[in-house]
C-alpha positions as YAML, in Angstrom:
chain: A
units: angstrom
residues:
- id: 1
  name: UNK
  ca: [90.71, 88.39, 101.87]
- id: 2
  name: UNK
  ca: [90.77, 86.65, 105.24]
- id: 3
  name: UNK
  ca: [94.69, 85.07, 106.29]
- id: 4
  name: UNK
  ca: [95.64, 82.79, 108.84]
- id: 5
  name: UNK
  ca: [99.23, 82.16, 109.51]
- id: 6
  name: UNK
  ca: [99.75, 78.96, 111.25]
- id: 7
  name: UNK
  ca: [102.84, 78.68, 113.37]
- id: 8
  name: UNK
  ca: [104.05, 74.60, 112.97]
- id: 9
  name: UNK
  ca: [106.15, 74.97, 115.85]
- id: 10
  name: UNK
  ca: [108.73, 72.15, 114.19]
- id: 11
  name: UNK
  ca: [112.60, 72.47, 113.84]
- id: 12
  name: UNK
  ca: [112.18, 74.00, 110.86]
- id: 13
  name: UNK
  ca: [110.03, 76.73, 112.25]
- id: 14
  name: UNK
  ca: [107.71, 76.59, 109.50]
- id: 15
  name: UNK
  ca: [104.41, 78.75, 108.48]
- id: 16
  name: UNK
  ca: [102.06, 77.79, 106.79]
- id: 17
  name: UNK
  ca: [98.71, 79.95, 105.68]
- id: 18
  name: UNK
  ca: [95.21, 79.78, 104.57]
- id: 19
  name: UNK
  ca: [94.17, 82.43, 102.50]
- id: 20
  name: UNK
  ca: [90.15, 82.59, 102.09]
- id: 21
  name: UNK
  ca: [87.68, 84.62, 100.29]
- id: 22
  name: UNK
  ca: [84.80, 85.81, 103.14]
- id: 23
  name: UNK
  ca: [82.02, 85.29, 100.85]
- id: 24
  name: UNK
  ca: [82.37, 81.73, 100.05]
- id: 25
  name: UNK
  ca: [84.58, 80.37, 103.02]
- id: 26
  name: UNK
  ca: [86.77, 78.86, 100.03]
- id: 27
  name: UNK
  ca: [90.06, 78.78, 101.00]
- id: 28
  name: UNK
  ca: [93.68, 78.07, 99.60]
- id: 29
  name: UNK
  ca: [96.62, 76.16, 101.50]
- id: 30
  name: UNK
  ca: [99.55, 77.40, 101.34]
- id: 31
  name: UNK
  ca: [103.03, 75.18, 101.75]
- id: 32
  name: UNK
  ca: [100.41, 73.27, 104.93]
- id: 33
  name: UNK
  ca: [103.01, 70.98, 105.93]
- id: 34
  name: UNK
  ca: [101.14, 70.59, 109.06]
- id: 35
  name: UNK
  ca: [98.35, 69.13, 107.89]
- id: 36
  name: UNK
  ca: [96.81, 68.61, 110.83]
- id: 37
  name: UNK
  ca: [97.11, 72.13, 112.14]
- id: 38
  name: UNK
  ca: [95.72, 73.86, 108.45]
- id: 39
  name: UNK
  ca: [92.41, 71.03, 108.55]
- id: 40
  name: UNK
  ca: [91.55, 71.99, 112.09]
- id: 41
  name: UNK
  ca: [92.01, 76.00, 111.55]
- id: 42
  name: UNK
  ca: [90.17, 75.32, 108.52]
- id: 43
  name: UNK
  ca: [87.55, 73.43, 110.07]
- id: 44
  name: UNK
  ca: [87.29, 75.75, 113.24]
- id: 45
  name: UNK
  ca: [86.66, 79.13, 110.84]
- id: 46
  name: UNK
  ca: [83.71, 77.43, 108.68]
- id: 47
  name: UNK
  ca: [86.52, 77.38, 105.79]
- id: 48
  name: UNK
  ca: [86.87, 74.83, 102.17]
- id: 49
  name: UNK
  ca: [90.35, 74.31, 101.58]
- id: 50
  name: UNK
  ca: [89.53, 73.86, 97.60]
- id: 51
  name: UNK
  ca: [93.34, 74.03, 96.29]
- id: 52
  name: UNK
  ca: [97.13, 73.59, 97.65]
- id: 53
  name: UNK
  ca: [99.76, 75.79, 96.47]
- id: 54
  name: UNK
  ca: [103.74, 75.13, 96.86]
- id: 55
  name: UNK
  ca: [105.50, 77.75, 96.64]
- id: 56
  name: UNK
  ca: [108.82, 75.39, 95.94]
- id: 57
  name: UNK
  ca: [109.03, 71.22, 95.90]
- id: 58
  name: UNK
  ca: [111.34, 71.29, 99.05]
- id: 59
  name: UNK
  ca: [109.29, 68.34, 101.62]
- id: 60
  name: UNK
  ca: [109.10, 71.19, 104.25]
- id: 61
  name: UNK
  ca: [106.69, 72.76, 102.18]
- id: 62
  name: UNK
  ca: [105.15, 69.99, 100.36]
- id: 63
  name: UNK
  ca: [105.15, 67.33, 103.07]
- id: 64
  name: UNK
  ca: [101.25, 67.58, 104.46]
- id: 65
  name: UNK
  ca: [100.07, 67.96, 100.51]
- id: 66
  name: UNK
  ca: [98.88, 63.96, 100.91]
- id: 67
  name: UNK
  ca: [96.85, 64.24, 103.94]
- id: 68
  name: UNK
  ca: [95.27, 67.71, 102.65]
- id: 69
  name: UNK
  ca: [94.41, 66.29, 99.65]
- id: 70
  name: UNK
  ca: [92.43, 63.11, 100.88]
- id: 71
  name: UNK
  ca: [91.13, 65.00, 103.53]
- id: 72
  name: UNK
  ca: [89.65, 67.72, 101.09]
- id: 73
  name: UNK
  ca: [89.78, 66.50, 97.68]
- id: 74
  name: UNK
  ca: [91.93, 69.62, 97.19]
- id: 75
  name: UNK
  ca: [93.86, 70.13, 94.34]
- id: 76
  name: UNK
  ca: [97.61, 71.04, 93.60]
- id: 77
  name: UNK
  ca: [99.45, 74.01, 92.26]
- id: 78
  name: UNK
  ca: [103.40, 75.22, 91.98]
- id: 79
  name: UNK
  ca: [105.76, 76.29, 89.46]
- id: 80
  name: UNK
  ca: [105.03, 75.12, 86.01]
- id: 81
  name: UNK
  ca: [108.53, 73.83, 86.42]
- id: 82
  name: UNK
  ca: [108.38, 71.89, 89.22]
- id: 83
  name: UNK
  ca: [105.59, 69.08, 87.95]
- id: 84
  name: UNK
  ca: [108.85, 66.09, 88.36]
- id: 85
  name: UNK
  ca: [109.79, 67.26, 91.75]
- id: 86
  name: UNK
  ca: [105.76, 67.67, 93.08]
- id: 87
  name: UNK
  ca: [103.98, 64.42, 93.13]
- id: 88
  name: UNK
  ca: [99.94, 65.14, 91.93]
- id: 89
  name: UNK
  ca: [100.48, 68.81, 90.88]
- id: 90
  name: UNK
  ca: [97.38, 69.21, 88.70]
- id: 91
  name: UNK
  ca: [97.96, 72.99, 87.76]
- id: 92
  name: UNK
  ca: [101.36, 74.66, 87.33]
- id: 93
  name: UNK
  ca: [101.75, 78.11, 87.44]
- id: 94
  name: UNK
  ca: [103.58, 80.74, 85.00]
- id: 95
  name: UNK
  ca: [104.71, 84.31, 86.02]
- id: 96
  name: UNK
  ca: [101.22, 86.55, 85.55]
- id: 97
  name: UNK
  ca: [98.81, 83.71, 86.21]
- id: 98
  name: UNK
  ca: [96.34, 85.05, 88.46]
- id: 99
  name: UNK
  ca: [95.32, 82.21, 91.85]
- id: 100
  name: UNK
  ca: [91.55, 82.93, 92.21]
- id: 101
  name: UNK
  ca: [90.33, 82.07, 95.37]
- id: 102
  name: UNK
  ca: [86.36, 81.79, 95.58]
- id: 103
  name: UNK
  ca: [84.69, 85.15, 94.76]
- id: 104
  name: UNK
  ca: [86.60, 87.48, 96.01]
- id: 105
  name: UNK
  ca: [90.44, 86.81, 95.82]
- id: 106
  name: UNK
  ca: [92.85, 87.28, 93.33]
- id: 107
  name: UNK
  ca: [96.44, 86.03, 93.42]
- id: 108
  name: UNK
  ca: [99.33, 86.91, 91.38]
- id: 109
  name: UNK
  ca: [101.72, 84.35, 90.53]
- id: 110
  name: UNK
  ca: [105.43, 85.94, 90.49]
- id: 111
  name: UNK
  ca: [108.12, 83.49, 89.33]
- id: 112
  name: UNK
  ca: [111.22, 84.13, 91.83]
- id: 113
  name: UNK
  ca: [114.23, 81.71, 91.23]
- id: 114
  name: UNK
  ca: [116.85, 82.09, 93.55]
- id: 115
  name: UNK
  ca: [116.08, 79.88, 96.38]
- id: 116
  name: UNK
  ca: [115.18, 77.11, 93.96]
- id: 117
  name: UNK
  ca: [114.71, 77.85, 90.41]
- id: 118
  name: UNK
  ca: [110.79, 76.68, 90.51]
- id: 119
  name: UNK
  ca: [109.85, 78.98, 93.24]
- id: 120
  name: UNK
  ca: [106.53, 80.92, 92.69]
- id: 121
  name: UNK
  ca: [105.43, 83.94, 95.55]
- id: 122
  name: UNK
  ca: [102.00, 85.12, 95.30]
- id: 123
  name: UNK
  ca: [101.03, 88.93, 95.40]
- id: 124
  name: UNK
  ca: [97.51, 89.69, 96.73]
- id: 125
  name: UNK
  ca: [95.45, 92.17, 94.64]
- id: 126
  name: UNK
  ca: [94.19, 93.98, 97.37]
- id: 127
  name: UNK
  ca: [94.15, 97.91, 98.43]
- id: 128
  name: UNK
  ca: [97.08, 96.84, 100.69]
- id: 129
  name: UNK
  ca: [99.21, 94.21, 98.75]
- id: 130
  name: UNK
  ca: [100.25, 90.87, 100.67]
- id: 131
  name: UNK
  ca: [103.51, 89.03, 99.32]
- id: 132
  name: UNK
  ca: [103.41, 84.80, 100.08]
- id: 133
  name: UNK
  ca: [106.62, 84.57, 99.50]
- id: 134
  name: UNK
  ca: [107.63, 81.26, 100.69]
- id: 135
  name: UNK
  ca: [111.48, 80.98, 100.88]
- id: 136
  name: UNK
  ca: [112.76, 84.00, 99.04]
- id: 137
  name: UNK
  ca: [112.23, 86.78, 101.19]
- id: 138
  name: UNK
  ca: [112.16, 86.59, 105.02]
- id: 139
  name: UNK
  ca: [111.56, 88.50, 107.47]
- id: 140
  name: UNK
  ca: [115.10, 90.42, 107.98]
- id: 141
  name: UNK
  ca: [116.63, 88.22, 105.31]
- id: 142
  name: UNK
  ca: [117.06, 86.17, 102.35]
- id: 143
  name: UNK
  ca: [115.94, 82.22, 101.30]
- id: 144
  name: UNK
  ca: [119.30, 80.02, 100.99]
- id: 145
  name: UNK
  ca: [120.38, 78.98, 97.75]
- id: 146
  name: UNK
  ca: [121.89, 75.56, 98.84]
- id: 147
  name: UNK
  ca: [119.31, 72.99, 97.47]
- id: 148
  name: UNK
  ca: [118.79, 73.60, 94.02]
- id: 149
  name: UNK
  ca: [119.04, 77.32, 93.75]
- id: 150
  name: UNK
  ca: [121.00, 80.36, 92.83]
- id: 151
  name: UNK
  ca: [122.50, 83.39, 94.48]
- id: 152
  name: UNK
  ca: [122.94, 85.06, 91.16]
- id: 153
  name: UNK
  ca: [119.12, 84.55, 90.50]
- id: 154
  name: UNK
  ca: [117.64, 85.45, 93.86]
- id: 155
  name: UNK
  ca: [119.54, 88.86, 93.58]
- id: 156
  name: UNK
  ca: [117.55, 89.32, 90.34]
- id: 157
  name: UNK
  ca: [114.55, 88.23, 92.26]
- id: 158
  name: UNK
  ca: [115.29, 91.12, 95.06]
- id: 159
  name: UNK
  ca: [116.12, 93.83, 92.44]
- id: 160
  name: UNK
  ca: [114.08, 93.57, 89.52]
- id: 161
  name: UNK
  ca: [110.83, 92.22, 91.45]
- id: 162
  name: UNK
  ca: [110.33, 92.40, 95.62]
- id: 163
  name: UNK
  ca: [112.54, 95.88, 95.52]
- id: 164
  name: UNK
  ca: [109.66, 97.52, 92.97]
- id: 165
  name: UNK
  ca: [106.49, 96.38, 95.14]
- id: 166
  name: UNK
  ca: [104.65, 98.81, 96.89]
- id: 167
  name: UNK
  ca: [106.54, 100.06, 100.39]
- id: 168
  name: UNK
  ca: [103.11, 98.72, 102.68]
- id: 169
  name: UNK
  ca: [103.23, 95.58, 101.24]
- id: 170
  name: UNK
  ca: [102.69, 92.93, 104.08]
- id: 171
  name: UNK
  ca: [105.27, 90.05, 104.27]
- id: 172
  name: UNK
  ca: [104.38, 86.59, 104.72]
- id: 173
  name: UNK
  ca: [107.18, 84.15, 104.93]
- id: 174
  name: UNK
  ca: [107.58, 80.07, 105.03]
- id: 175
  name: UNK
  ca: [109.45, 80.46, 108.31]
- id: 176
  name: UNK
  ca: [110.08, 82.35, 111.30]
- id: 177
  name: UNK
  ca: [113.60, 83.17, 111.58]
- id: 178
  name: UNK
  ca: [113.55, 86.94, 112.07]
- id: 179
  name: UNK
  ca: [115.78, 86.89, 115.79]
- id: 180
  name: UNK
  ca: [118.32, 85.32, 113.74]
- id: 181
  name: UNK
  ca: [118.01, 87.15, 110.72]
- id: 182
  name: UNK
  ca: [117.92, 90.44, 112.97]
- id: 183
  name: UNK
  ca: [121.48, 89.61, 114.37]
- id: 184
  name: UNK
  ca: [122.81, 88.69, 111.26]
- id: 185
  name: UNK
  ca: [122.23, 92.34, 110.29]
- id: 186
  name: UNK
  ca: [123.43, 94.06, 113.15]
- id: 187
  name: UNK
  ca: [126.32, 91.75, 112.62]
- id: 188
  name: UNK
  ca: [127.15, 93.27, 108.88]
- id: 189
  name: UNK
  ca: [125.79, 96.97, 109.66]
- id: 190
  name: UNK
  ca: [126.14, 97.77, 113.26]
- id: 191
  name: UNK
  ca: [124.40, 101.22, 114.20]
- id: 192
  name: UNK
  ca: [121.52, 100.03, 112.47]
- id: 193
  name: UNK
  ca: [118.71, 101.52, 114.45]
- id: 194
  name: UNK
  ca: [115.87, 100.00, 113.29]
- id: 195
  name: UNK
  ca: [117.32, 96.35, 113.89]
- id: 196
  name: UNK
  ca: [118.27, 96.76, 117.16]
- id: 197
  name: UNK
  ca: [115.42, 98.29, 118.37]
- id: 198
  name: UNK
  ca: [113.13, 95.76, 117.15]
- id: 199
  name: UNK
  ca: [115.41, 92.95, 118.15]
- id: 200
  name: UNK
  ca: [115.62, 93.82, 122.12]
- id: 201
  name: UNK
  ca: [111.56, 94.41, 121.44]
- id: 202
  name: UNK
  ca: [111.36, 90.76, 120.11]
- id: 203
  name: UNK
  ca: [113.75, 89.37, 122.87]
- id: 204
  name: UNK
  ca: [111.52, 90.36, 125.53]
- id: 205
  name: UNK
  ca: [108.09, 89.44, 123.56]
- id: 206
  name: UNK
  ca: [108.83, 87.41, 120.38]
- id: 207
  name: UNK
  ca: [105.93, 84.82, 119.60]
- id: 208
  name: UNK
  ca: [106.11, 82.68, 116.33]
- id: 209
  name: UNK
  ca: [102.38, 82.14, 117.34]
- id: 210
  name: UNK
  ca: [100.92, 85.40, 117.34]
- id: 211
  name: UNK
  ca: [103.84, 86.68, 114.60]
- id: 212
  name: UNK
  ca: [104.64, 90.34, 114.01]
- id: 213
  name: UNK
  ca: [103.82, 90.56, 110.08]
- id: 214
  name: UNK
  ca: [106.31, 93.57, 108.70]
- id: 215
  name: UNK
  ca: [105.96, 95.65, 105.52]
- id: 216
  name: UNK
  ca: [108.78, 96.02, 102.98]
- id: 217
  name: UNK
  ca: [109.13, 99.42, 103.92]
- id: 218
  name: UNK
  ca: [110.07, 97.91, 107.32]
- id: 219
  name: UNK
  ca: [111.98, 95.43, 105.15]
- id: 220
  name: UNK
  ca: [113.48, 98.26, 103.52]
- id: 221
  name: UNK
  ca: [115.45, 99.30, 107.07]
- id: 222
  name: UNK
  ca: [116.69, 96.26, 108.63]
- id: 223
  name: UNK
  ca: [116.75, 93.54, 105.92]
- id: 224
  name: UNK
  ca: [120.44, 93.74, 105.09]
- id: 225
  name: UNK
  ca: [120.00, 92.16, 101.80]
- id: 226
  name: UNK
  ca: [117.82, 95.43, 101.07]
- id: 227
  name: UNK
  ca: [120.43, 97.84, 102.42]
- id: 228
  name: UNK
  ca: [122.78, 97.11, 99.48]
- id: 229
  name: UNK
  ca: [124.27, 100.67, 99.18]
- id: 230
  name: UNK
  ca: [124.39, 101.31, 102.64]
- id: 231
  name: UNK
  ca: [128.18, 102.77, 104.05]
- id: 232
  name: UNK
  ca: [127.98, 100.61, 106.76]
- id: 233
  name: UNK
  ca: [127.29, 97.44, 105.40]
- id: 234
  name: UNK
  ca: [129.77, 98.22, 102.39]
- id: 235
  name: UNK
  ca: [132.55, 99.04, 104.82]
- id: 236
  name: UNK
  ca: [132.24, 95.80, 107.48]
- id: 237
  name: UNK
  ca: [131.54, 94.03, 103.72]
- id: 238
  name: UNK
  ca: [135.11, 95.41, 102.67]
- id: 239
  name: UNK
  ca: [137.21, 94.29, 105.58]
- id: 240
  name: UNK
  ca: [135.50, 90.43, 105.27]
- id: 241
  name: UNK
  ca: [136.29, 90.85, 101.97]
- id: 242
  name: UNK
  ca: [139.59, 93.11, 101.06]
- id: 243
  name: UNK
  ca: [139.64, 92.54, 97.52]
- id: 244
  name: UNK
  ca: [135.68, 94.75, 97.64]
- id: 245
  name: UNK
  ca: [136.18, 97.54, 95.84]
- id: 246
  name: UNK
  ca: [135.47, 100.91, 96.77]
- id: 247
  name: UNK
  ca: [132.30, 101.58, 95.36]
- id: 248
  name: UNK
  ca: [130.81, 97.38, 94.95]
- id: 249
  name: UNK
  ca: [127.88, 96.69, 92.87]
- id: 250
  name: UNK
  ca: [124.92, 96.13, 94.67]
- id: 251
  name: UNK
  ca: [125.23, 92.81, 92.51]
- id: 252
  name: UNK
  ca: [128.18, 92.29, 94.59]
- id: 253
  name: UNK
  ca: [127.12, 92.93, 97.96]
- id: 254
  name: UNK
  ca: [124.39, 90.56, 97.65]
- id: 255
  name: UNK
  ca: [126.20, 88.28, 96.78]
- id: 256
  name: UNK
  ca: [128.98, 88.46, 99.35]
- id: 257
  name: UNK
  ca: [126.52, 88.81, 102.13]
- id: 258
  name: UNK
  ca: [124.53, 85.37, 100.71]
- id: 259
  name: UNK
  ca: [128.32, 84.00, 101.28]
- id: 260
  name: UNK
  ca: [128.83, 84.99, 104.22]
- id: 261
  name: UNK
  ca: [124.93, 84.46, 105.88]
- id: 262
  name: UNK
  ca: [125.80, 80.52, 104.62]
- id: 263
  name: UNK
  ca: [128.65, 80.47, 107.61]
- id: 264
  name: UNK
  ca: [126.97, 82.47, 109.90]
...
């Protein structure tokens, strides 16, 4: 499996990704909002983009779908769900389905609500796993849940489904925010070690361009909606919130630090 992440360099700091099997130079684009950007990469590496796949029907990731699709004759895949919200979506995609990608490539569809409820990641089945995961997980946080989502549900998503996959998973996100997302945890869980080493490392280097790609177990350390039973994070949690009991959920703390990453 050969990946190119493609830095947009927009206000929304998108990326977007080809994902091609070496044998056949077939590729897939993935949320290639930049249109322009995925048909020249494509073009430069040999590569057939033969299918777009949405992760979710937001415009930031469905906005170059048009241009990729007269350019290529490419077709169009996203949550089964989201056919009303996804003009041309020819194939729609159920938790399980498997994304096949010329010879080579198989990718598994997971159905993650939370950031929208029609939000699909895609797991590589490779010896090392790679997670698309659009906006649900980023790197050193969490997907919003202000435009058609849930917090309730992307907790679910975090627990019962990104929490179980393997720890060297790689993480490929729909944006670069992890400076941000980096300061937001040192905000909620202070002598976090791992976060502020790698955030005075990124201040000095940091390039959306040439993007560090983490694993979850990196995730694991200093992504504070991982860290859900941590003392730290409980404790700064309580005194935000006084009426936090003792011993929260980790239900809860998700939840209150979703609430509190909205303001932030």
């Amino acid at each position: 499996m050969l990946v190119e992440q493609i830095w947009t360099g927009n206000a929304y700091r998108n990326f977007n990704y080809l994902i091609a099997c070496p044998e056949t130079g077939e590729a897939l684009a993935v949320d290639p909002l930049d249109h322009e950007k995925c048909l020249a990469s494509a073009k430069a590496k040999g590569w057939e983009i033969t299918w777009i796949l949405n992760t979710h029907e937001h415009f930031d990731h469905t906005g170059g779908n048009g241009a990729v699709h007269r350019a290529t004759g490419a077709g169009i895949m996203a949550h089964a769900n989201a056919g009303d919200a996804i003009e041309g979506m020819d194939r729609g995609l159920s938790a399980g389905d498997v994304v096949q990608v010329g010879k080579t490539v198989e990718l598994l569809a997971l159905d993650t609500p939370g950031h929208t409820m029609s939000h699909i990641c895609l797991l590589s089945q490779t010896d090392q796993p790679a997670l698309f995961c659009g906006d649900t997980l980023f790197n050193a946080g969490a997907g919003n849940c202000h435009n058609g989502g849930h917090p309730n549900e992307l907790y679910d998503t975090f627990a019962a489904q990104l929490d179980r996959l393997p720890d060297d998973t790689l993480i490929y996100p729909g944006h670069d925010y992890i400076t941000n997302n980096l300061a937001f945890t040192l905000d909620r869980e202070p002598d976090n070690g791992a976060a502020a080493s790698l955030l005075a490392a990124l201040e000095e280097s940091h390039d959306p361009d040439a993007a560090m790609v983490t694993t979850l177990a990196q995730e694991k350390e200093f992504n504070t909606f991982f860290r859900l039973t941590s003392p730290s994070v409980i404790q700064r949690l309580r005194e935000a919130f006084p009426e936090l009991g003792e011993s929260p959920s980790p239900r809860e703390v998700f939840l209150k630090l979703r609430e509190l990453r909205n303001s932030w």
